[in-house]
C-alpha positions in Angstrom: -16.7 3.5 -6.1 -13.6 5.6 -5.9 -12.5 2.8 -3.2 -12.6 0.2 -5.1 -11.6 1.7 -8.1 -7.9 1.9 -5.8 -8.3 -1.3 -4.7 -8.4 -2.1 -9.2 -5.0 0.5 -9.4 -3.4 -1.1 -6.7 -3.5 -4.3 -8.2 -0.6 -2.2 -11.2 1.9 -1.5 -8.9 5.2 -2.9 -10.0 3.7 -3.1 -13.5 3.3 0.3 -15.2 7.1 1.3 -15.6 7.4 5.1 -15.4 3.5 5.5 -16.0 1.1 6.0 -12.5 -1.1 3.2 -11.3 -4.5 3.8 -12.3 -8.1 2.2 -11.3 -11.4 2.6 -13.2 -14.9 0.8 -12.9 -17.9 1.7 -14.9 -21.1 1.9 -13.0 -24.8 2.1 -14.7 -27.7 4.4 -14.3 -29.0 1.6 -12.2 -26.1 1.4 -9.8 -24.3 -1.9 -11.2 -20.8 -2.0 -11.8 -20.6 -3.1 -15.7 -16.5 -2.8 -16.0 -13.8 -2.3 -14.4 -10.2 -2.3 -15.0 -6.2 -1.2 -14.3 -3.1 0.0 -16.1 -0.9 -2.4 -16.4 1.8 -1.1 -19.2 -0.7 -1.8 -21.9 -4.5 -0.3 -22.5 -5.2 2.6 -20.1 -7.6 1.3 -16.9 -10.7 3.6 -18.4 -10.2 1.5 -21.8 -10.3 -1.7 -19.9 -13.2 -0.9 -18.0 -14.6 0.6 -21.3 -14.5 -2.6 -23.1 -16.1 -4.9 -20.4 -19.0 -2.1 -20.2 -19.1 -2.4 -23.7 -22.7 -1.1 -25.4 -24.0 -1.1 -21.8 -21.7 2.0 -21.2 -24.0 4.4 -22.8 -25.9 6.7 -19.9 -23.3 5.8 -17.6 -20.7 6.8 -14.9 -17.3 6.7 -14.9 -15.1 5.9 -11.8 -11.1 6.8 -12.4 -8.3 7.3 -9.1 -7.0 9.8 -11.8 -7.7 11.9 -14.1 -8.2 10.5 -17.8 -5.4 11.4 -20.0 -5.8 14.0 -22.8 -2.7 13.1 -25.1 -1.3 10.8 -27.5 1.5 8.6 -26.1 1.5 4.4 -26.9 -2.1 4.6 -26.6 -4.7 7.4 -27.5 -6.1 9.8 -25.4 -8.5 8.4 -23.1 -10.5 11.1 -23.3 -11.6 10.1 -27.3 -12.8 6.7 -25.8 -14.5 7.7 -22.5 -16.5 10.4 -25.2 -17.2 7.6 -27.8 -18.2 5.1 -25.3 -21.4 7.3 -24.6 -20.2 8.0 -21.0 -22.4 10.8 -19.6 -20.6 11.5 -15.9 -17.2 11.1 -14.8 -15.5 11.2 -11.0 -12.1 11.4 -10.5 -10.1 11.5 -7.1 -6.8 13.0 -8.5 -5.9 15.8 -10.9 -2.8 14.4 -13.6 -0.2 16.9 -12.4 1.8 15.7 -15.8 2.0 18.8 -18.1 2.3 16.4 -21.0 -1.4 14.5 -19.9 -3.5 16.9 -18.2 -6.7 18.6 -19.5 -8.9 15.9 -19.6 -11.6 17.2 -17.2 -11.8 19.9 -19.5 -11.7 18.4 -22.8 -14.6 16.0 -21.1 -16.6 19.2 -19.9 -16.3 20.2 -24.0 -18.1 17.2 -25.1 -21.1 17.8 -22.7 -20.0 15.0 -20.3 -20.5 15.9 -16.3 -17.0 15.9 -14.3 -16.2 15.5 -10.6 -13.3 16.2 -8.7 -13.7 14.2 -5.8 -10.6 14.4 -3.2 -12.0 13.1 -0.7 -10.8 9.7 -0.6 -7.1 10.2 0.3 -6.0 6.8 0.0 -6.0 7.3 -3.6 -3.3 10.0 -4.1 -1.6 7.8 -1.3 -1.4 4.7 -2.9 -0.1 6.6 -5.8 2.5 8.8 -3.7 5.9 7.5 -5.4 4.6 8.4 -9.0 2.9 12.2 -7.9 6.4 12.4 -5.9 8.3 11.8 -9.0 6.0 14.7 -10.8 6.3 17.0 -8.2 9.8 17.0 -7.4 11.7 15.7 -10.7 13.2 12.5 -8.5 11.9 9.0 -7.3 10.5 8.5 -4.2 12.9 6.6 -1.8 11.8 4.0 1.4 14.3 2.6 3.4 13.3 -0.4 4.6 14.6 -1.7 8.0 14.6 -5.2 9.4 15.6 -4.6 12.9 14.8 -6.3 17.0 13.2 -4.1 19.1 16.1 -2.3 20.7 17.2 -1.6 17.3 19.9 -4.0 16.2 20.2 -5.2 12.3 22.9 -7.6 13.1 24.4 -9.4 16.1 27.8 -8.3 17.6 29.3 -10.9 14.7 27.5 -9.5 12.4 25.0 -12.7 11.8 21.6 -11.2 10.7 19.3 -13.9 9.3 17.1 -14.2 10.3 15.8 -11.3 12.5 12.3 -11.1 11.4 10.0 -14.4 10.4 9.0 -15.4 6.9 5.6 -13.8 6.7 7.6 -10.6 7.2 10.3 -11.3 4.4 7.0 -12.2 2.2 5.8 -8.7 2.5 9.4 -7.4 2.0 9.5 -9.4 -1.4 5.9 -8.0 -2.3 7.5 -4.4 -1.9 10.1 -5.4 -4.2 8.5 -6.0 -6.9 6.5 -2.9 -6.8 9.9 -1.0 -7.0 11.4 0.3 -10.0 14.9 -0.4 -8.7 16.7 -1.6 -5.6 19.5 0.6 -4.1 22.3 -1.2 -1.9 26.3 0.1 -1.4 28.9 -1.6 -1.5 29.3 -2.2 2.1 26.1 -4.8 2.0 27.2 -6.2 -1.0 30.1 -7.3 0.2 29.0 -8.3 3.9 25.9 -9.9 2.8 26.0 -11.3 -0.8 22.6 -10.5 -1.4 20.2 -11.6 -4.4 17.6 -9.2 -3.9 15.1 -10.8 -5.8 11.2 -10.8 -5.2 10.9 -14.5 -4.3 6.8 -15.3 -3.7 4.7 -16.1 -6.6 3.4 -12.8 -7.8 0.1 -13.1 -9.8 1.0 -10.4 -12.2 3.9 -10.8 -14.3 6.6 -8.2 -13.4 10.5 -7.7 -14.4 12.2 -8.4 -11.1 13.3 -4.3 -10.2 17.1 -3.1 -11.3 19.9 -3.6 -9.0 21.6 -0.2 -7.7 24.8 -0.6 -6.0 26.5 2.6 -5.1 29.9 3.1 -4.0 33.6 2.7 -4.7 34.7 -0.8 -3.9 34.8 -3.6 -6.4 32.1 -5.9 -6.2 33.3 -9.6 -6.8 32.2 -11.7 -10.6 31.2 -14.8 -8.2 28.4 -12.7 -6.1 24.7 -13.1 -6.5 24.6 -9.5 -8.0 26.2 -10.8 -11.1 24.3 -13.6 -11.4 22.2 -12.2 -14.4 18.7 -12.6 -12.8 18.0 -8.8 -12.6 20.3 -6.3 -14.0 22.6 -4.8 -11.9 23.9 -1.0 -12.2 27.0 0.0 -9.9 26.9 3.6 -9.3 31.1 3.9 -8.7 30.4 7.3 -6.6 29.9 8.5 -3.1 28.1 11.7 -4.9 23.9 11.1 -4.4 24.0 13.7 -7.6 25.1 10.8 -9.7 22.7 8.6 -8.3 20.2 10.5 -8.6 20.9 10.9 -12.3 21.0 7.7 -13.3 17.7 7.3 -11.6 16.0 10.2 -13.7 17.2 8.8 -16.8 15.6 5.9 -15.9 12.3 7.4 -14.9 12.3 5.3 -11.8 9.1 5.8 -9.7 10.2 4.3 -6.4 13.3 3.3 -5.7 13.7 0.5 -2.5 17.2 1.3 0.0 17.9 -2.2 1.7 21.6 -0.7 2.9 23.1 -0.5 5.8 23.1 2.2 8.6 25.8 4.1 6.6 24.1 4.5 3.2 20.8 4.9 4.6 21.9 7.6 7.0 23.4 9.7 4.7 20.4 9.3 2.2 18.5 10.6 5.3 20.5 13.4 6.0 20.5 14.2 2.5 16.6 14.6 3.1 16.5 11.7 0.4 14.6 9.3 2.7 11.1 9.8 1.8 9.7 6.9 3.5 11.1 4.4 6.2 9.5 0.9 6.8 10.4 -1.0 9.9 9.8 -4.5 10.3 10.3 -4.7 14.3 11.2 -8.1 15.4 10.1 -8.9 19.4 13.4 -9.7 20.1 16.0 -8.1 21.7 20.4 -8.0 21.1 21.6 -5.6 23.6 24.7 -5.1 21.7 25.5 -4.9 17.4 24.9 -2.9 14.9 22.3 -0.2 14.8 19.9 0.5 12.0 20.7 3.9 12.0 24.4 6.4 12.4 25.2 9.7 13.4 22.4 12.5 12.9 24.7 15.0 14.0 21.9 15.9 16.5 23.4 17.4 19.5 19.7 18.0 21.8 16.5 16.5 21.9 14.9 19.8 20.2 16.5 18.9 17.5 15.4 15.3 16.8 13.8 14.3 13.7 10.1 13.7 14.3 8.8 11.1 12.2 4.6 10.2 11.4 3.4 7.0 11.7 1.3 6.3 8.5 0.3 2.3 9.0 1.4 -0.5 11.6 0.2 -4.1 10.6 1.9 -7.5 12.4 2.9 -10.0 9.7 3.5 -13.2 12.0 5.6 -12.1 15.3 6.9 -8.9 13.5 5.6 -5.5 13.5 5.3 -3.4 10.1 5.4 0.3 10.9 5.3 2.8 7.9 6.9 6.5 8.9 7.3 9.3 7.0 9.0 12.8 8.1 7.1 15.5 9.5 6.1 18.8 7.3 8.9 20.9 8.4 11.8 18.1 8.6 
């Protein structure tokens, strides 16, 4: 049940702001699924999946990707309405690492109510990685994302680029758009490419289309798309990643999209800012123009920075491939 009550947070992402994504489904004595629900910016998934249980709640079990909240923010503590509801077990697959929200197993465990930490569905805490990140660490969690042929050019020798993947692979860039807090681009790709960078596909859920972050020192045109008032748009006017990175905490950005440039991105890598990298690999190949990636300063092969692969999918001709750095790098 801990599956599909993902599957329910997954359904959040881009929605909840600042808040996690959270799943719950409501299962009875008898083994049938009676609610179910997800956070979405307004009532907490347990209260969702509380009210669609309604009466039939009493005696039963509880489902929830994270542990039920124990304070009072916009909403009440979902603690008070998993205990009035009647609800006599609850399984959860993460524990809230938020100071301010945690305690709810125990405040459960008070009321008589059984409670169990089950970890081991790890797809949970991954599918909420950019929010735990942002607990964890005090800063959102970055992915570059790379469109690039297979001997890893982003741009011909005249610096033509579109397209280099297919649509079914700009789709699935647009989905992870709108999942994103914020957008970060500098200067350089703002000016070469004129980009909108707006999640284009019909999105079920209704979501703000994520802030534009432009970071650098050159002047950015009134004509170009990122004035164009569809999202806003924030120009960072510094070369310092300490200024970005507080604008970013102010804003209580989860996960924060880099579409740059090989310039940007490599120094947000060396920075050890890059938390994830997706590349969508076209099978196509350039021989000559402009690499995805710059100078690593790496001067031997022991030194190269070993990467893990974490998911490859094809979307049309074009390869998704999902890296993260290895413990260590």
């Amino acid at each position: 049940m801990l599956k599909r009550a993902n599957e329910l947070a997954c359904l959040g992402l881009g929605l909840t702001g600042s808040n996690p994504i959270v799943g719950a489904v409501v299962v009875s004595a008898a083994g049938k699924i009676i609610g179910e629900g997800f956070h979405k910016s307004g009532p907490h998934a347990e209260v969702v999946a509380l009210e669609q249980a309604a009466n039939l709640a009493i005696g039963s079990t509880l489902y929830a990707t994270l542990e039920p909240c124990n304070h009072h923010g916009k909403t009440g503590p979902c603690t008070e309405a998993i205990i009035k509801a009647g609800i006599s077990k609850v399984v959860y697959a993460v524990s809230d690492p938020n100071a301010l929200a945690s305690g709810g197993a125990l405040a459960l465990s008070a009321a008589g109510i059984e409670v169990v930490l089950n970890s081991e569905v790890p797809e949970v805490a991954y599918s909420n990685r950019a929010w735990l990140h942002k607990i964890r660490t005090g800063r959102p969690y970055f992915i570059w994302k790379i469109a690039t042929t297979l001997d890893g050019k982003t741009a011909a020798i005249d610096g033509s680029s579109k397209w280099i993947t297919g649509p079914e692979s700009r789709a699935e860039v647009s989905k992870i758009r709108s999942e994103s807090n914020a957008i970060l681009i500098g200067t350089g790709t703002a000016l070469t490419d004129n980009p909108n960078l707006i999640p284009r596909e019909v999105i079920e859920q209704k979501r703000a289309n994520p802030i534009r972050i432009v970071m650098g020192l050159r002047d950015v045109p009134a004509t170009f798309n990122l004035h164009n008032g569809e999202a806003e748009t924030v120009f960072v006017h510094s070369q310092d990643f300490a200024d970005l990175l507080k604008f970013c905490q102010e804003r209580e950005f989860n996960q924060v999209l880099v579409e740059s440039g090989s310039e940007l991105g490599t120094a947000l890598l060396k920075a050890g800012l890059i938390d994830e990298i997706v590349i969508f690999q076209a099978p196509s190949l350039l021989g000559s123009g402009q690499s995805f990636i710059g100078d690593l300063g790496i001067k031997s092969i022991e030194e190269k920075l070993n990467l893990v692969i974490r998911d490859v999918a094809q979307f049309g001709n074009d390869l998704k491939i999902t890296l993260t750095k290895e413990m260590g790098n």
